[in-house]
C-alpha positions in Angstrom: 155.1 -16.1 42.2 156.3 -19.6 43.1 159.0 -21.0 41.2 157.9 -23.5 38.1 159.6 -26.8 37.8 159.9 -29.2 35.0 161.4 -32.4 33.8 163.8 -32.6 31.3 164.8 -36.0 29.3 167.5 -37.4 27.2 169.6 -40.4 26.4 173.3 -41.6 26.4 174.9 -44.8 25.1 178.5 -43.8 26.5 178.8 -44.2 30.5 181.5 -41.7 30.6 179.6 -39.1 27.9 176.6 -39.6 30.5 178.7 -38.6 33.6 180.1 -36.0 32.4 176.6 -34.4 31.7 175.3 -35.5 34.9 178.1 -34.2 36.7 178.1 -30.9 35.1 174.4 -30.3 35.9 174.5 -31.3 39.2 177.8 -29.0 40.0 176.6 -26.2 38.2 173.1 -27.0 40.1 171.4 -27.0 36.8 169.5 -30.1 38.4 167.6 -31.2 41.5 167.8 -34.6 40.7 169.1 -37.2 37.8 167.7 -40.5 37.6 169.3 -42.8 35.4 167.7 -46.3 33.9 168.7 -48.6 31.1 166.7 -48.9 28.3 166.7 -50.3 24.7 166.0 -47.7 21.7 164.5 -48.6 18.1 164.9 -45.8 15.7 165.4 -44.6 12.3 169.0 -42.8 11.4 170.5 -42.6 8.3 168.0 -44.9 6.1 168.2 -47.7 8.6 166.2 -48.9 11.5 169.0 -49.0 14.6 168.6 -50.6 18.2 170.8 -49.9 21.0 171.4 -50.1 24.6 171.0 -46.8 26.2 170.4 -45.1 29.5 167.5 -43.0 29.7 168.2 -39.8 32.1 165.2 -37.6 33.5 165.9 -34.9 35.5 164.2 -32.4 37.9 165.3 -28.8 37.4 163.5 -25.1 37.2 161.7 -24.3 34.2 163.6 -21.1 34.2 166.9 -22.9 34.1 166.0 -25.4 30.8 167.6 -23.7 28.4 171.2 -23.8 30.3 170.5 -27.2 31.4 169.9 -27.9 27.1 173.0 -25.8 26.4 175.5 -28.0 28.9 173.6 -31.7 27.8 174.4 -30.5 24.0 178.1 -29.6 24.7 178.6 -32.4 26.3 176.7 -34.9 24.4 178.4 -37.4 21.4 175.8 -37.7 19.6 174.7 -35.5 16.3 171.3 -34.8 17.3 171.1 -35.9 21.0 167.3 -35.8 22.1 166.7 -32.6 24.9 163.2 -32.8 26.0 161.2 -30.5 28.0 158.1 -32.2 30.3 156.6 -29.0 32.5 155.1 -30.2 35.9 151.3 -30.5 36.3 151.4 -29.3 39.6 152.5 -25.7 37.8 
């Protein structure tokens, strides 16, 4: 059976909250690769509409390793409901 990859996606507004997580996958190997790009987010929170400068981080990692990869981005994270998306390759 070959191995089953996926991307996994989430956001930081902190530089030092973001390389922490970034570090922490990468040392634990959690991730292949972490791209990082700046982006600016609209959104609801709290009965007002919010926008902020963010970095938006995708990374490359096995399928079979999302859930520890979600587990270290949520200890790590600063925010309250930090997003942890899960995009499975279309190659699998």
């Amino acid at each position: 059976m070959t191995e089953q990859y996926c991307v996994v996606m989430t956001t930081f507004a902190n530089p030092s909250v973001g390389k922490t997580i970034i570090d922490e996958l990468i040392n634990q190997r959690l991730a292949a690769c972490v791209q990082v790009m700046p982006i600016q987010s609209y959104y609801h929170w709290q009965g007002e509409v919010n926008c902020d400068q963010e970095h938006q981080v995708m990374l490359k990692t096995k399928t079979a390793l999302f859930e520890q990869v979600k587990a270290t981005i949520l200890q790590f994270h600063d925010y309250e409901t930090p997003e942890v998306s899960n995009y499975r390759s279309p190659m699998d």
